[in-house]
C-alpha positions as a Python dict, from the first residue, in 0.01 Angstrom:
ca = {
    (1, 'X'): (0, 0, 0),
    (2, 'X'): (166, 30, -320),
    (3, 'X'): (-186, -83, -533),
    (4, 'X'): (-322, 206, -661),
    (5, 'X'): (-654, 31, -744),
    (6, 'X'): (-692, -139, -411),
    (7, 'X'): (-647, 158, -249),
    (8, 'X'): (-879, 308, -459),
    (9, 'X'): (-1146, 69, -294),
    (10, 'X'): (-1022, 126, 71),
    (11, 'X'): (-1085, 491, 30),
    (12, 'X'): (-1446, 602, -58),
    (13, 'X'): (-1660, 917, 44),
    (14, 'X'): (-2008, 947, 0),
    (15, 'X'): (-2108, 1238, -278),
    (16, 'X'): (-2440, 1452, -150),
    (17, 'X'): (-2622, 1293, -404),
    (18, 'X'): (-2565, 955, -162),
    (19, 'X'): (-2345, 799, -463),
    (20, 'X'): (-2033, 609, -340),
    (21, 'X'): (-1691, 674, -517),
    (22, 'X'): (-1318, 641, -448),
    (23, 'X'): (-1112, 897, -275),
    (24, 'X'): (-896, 912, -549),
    (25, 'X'): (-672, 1197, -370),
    (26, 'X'): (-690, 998, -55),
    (27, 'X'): (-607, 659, -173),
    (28, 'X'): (-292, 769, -480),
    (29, 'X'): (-181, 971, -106),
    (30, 'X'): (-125, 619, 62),
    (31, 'X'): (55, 520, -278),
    (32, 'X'): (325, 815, -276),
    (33, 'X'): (325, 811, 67),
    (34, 'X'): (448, 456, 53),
    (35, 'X'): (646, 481, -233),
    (36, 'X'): (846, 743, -70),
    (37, 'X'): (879, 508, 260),
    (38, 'X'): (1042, 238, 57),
    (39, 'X'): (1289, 416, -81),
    (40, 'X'): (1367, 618, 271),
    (41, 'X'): (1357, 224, 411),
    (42, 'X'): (1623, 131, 146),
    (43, 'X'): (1839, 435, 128),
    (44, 'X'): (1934, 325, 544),
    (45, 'X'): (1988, -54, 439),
    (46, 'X'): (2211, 7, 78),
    (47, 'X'): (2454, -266, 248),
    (48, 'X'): (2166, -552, 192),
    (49, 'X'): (2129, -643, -162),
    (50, 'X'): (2005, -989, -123),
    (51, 'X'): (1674, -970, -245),
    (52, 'X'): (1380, -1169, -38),
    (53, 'X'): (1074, -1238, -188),
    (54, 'X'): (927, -943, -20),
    (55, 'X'): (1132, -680, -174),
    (56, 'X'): (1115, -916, -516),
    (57, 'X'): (718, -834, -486),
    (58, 'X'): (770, -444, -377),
    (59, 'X'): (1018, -430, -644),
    (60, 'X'): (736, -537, -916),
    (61, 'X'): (476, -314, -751),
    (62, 'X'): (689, -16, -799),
    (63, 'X'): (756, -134, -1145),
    (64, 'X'): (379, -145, -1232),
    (65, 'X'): (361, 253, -1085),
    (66, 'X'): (586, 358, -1315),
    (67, 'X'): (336, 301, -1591),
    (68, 'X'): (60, 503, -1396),
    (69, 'X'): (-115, 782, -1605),
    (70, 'X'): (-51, 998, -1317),
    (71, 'X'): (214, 1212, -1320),
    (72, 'X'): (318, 1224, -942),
    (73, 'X'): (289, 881, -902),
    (74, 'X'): (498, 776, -1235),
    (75, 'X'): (773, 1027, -1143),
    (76, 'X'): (772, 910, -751),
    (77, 'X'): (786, 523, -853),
    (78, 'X'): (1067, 622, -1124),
    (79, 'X'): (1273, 759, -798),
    (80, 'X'): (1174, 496, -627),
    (81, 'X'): (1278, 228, -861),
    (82, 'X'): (1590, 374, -921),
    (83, 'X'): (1665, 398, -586),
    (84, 'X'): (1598, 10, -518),
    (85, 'X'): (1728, -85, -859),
    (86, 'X'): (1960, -298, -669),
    (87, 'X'): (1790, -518, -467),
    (88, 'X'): (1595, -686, -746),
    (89, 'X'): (1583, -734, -1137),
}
């Protein structure tokens, strides 16, 4: 959820002239909408700052957002990052 450019290949639509392209508004959606749900999901467990390899991986997806061109998406994965800055390095 939190790869912009395989979302980008989930979402498609079909142009009139029958040319396939991504959704681009659809798919960088599913991005903030899941950056915004992991940093909801840790705001309700601050106690656990053992990081698992899970949140390890999330942590570097989030990372890699923060370089995104797009404004939104940079400014919701800085949030995002600082708000899990504790779980992982």
């Amino acid at each position: 959820m939190l790869d912009e450019e395989k979302q980008m290949r989930n979402f498609r639509v079909r142009l009139e002239s029958g040319e396939v392209v991504p959704d681009e508004a659809a798919a960088r959606l599913t991005v903030l909408s899941a950056l915004k749900a992991v940093k909801q999901w840790h705001e309700k467990h601050k106690g656990n700052t053992t990081p698992s390899p899970e949140a390890v991986a999330v942590h570097a997806a989030v990372n890699r957002l923060t370089e995104s061109p797009i404004v939104e998406l940079k400014r919701q994965a800085e949030e995002t990052r600082k708000a899990i800055s504790n779980i992982a390095s």
